[in-house]
N, C-alpha and C positions, 0 to 999 in steps of 0.2 A: 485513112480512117482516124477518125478524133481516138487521142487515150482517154479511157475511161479510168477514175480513180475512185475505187468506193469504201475506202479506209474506214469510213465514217459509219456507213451500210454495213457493211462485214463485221466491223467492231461490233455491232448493236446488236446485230443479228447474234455475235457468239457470247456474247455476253448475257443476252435473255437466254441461252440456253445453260452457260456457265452459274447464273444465278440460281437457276432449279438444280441444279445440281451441288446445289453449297451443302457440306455435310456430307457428300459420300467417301467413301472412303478411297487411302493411295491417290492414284492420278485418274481417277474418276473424277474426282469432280475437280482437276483444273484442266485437264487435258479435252481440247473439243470433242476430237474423234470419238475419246470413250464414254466422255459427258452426253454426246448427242446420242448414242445408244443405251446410255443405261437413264435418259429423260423420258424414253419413248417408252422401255419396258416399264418404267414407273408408270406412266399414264394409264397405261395399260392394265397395270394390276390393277390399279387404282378406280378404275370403271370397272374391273371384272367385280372386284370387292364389294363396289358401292353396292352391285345385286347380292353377293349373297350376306352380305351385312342382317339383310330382311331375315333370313330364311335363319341366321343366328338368332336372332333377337327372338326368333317365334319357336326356337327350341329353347333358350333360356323361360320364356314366358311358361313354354310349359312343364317344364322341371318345377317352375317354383311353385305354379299351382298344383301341380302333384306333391310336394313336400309337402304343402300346408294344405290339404286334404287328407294326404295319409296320414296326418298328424289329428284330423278330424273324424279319422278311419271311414274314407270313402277314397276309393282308386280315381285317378283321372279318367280314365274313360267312362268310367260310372256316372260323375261327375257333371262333363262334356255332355251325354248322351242323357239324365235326369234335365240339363239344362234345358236344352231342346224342347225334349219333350214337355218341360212346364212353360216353355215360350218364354225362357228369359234371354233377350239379346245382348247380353253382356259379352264382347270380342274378348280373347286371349290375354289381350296388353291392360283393359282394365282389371280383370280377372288377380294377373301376377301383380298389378299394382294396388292393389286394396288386400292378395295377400301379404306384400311386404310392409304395407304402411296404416291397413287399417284391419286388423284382422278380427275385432266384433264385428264388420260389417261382412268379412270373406263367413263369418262362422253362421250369423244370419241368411246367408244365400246359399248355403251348403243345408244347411236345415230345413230352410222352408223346401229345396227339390230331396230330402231325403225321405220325405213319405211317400213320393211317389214309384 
């Protein structure tokens, strides 16, 4: 049987995994063994995250429209549910972001659902 020599192969191979692992700590990231397991738990959190990234992002959204309601003295859920009901489709994320950056326009869409 022919030798097979794949220095070249091998190298490549541990070194795309030795690169992802640049920055971790001790002999994590130069050692393969413990590099090729702490690349894969990385990846891994790192897809779990990217989901619940969302689900952060739409509790901050609605803390801040609650801050700056109760500051307009109207509860969020008051809010949310006047929206609705006057058929304004305004999502979460424009909501928190015209509370944080334009708040004559958050005070005007809290006004016009608070007669009803």
């Amino acid at each position: 049987m022919v030798r097979v020599k794949r220095g070249f192969v091998a190298r490549r191979k541990r070194k795309k995994i030795l690169k992802r692992a640049k920055g971790f700590r001790h002999t994590v990231g130069t050692q393969i063994r413990r590099a090729k397991t702490a690349v894969f738990k990385a990846m891994r959190h790192a897809t779990v995250d990217r989901r619940k990234k969302k689900g952060q992002m739409r509790r901050l959204w609605s803390t801040r429209i609650n801050a700056a309601a109760r500051g307009l003295g109207m509860k969020y859920n008051e809010l949310i549910h006047k929206l609705k009901l006057a058929n304004i489709k305004l999502d979460r994320k424009v909501l928190a972001d015209l509370a944080v950056n334009d708040l004559a326009a958050f005070t005007k869409i809290v006004e016009s659902v608070r007669t009803q």
